[in-house]
N, C-alpha and C positions, 0 to 999 in steps of 0.2 A: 390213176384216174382221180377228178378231184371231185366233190359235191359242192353243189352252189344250191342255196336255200333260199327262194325267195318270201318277205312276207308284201301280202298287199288286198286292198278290200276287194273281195269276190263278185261284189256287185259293181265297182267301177267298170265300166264299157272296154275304157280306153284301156285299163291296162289287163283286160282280159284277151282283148284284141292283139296287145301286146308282146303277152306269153303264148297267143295260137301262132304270130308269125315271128316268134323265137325259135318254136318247135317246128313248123314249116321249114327252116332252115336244114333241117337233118342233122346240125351239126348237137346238137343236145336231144335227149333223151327224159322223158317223165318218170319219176319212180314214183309208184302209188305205194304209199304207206296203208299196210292190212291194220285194222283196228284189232285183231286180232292174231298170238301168235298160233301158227297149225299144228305146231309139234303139242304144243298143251291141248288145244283142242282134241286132236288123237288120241292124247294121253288119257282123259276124260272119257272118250269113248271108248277107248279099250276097256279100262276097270270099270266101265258100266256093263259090259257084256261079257266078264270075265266075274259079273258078281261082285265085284271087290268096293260098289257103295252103297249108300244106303239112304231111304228116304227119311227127312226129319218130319215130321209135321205140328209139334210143338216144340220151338226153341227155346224156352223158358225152360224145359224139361230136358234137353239136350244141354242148355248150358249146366245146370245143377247135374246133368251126369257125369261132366267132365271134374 
């Protein structure tokens, strides 16, 4: 399978209309890129409920602990 990246201005009409009857075609497919990856987010939430972080609330005083 190959990927095809298009760039183009969001706001143009024409080629918004464009890419819906590219996709209308069925022959190509959308991938939506997550701005986020899930595995690190879980990761995060696990060692939040497993205790394993901790809240800073001065980092001036976090960085001089380090």
């Amino acid at each position: 399978m190959a990927t095809l990246t298009l760039e183009y201005d969001g706001r143009n009409a024409l080629a918004k209309k464009t890419i819906e009857y590219i996709l209308s075609l069925g022959v190509f497919k959308k991938k939506e890129e997550k701005a986020y990856n899930p595995e690190f987010v879980k990761m995060v939430l696990d060692a939040d409920k497993n205790g394993k972080s901790r809240r800073i609330d001065d980092v001036d005083a976090f960085m001089n602990s380090l």
